[in-house]
N, C-alpha and C positions, 0 to 999 in steps of 0.2 A: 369302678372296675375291680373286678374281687384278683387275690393272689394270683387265681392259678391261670386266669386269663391273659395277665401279662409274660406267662413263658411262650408265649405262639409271637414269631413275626409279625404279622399285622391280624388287627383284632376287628373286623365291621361291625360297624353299628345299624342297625334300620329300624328307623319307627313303623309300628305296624298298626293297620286299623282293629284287627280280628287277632287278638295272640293265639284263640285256640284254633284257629284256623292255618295264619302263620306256623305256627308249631307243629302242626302235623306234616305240613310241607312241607320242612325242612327234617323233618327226624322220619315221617312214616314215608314219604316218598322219596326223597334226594338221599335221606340215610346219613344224616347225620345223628351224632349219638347228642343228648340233652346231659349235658355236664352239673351244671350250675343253673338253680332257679331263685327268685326270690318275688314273692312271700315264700313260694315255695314251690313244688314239681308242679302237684297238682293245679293249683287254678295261678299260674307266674304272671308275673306284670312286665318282668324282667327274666329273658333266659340264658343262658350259653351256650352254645349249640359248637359241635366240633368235627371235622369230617378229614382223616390225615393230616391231625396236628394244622388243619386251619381253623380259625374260630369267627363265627359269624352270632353276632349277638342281636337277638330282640327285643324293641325294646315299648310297651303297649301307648298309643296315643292317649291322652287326656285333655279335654276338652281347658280353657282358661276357668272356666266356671270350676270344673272341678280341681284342678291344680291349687286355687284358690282356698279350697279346702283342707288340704293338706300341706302349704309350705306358709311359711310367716306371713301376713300380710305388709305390704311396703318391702318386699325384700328384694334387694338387686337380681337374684338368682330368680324369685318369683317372676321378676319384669320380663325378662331374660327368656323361663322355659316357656310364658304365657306367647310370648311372639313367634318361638318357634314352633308352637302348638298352634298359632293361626297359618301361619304360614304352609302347614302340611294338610290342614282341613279346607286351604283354598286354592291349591297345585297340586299336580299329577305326581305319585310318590318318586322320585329315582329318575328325572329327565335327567337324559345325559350320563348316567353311571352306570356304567358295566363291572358286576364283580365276577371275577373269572377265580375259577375252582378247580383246581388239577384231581384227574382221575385218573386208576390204575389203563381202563380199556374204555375208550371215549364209546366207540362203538356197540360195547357189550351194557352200558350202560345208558346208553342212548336206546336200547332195544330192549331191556326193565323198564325203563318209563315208559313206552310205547303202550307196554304191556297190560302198565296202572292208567291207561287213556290219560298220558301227558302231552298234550300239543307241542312238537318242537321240530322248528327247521331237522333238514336230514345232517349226519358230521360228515365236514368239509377239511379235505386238507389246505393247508394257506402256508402261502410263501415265507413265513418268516418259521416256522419249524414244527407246526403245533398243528394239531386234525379236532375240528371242535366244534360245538353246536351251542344256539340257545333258547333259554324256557323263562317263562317269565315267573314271578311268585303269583302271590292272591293280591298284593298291591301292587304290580306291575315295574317292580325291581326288575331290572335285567341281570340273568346270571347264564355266563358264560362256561360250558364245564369241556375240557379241555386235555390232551393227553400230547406232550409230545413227541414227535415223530422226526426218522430221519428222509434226507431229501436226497433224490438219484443226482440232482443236478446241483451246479452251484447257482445260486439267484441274484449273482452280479454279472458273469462271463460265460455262464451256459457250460462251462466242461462237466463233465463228470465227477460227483461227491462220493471217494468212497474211501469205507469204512468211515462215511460220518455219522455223528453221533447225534441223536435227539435234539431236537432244537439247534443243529447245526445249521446254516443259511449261505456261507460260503466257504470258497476253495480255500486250502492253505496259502496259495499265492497273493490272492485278493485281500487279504488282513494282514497286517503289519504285526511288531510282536507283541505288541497288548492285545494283540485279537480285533483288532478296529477296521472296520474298511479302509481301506486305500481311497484318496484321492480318485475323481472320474480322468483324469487326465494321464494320472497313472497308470489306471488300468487299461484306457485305450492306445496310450502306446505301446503297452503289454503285448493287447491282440494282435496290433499291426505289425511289431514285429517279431513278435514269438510266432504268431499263426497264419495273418492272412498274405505276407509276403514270404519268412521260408518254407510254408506249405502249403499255402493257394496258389506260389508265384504270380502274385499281385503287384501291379505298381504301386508308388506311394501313396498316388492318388487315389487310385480302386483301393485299393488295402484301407486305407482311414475312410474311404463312405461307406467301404463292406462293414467295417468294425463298428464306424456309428449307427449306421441299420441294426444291429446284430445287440449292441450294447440298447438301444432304446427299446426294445423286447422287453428288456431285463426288469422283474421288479426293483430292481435295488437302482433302475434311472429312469425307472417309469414315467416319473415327472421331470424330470429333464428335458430344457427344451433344447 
């Protein structure tokens, strides 16, 4: 990892079958800018690829045969990259890994790629604060790109979120003061007696099954049983 890749928060790695294929998909279509190459720009083994100060690095497959060629022979490190070189020539690249990539207008950018015929779900808003969609690469990476958003409601107790801010998810009530959810027990005694008694005139009884109906809606006890 050269200097200037260690000033980005986090730095991805992906081994790639096709670098000059990978490399166009990431600088000519996605738009990221090509930082750092080595051997060099033109034909790279190895890239840096950068898109607002995130970095997502390339890095080209080599078969053990050829590795073989270019590192010691008997070398720990040889033993080492030869396995993980079988490993990616006998598995599907990126099961199970979502790299998610923040962008200015999830939307306006979802409809540029459209435009370059890039296959991609339509942007979804999702309950945790973010409107986002995703594309796969040439090796079947998954990259999520991503813009956040603010929410009209809160997605613990259903009141009204306002003036909340991007990637906000709940009411001021419902977070304690590190910002952390409340307890479910907390907040159901909240509703019952903040809402559905002095302002549904609910008994205790109807007041706690209206609030557990009403709480089990909520993404934030969705799985709550």
């Amino acid at each position: 990892m050269s200097q200037e890749t260690k000033q980005y928060p986090l730095c991805l790695m992906l081994t790639v079958r096709d670098m000059a294929k990978s490399l166009a998909f990431y600088r000519d279509t996605l738009g990221f800018e090509l930082r750092e190459a080595w051997p060099d720009k033109e034909r790279p083994l190895w890239a840096n690829l950068v898109l607002d100060k995130q970095a997502i690095m390339l890095g080209q497959h080599f078969s053990p045969e050829d590795l073989g060629k270019c590192m010691p022979a008997g070398s720990p490190e040889l033993a080492e990259k030869a396995a993980e070189a079988r490993e990616f020539a006998e598995h599907k690249a990126g099961v199970g890994m979502i790299a998610y990539v923040a962008v200015p207008d999830v939307d306006a950018f979802h409809a540029r790629l459209a435009k370059l015929g890039v296959r991609a779900n339509a942007p979804r808003t999702q309950f945790y604060g973010q409107r986002d969609f995703t594309v796969l690469d040439p090796d079947g990476y998954r990259l999520t790109l991503y813009t956040l958003v603010a929410l009209s409601t809160c997605q613990s107790c259903s009141m009204p979120l306002t003036d909340a801010k991007p990637g906000q998810m709940y009411c001021n009530w419902c977070v304690d003061e590190r910002g952390e959810l409340k307890p479910y027990e907390t907040i159901l005694e909240g509703c019952i007696n903040g809402y559905f008694i002095p302002m549904q005139k609910l008994s205790r009884p109807d007041a706690e099954r209206a609030a557990r109906e009403m709480l089990a809606k909520q993404p934030a006890w969705a799985g709550r049983k």
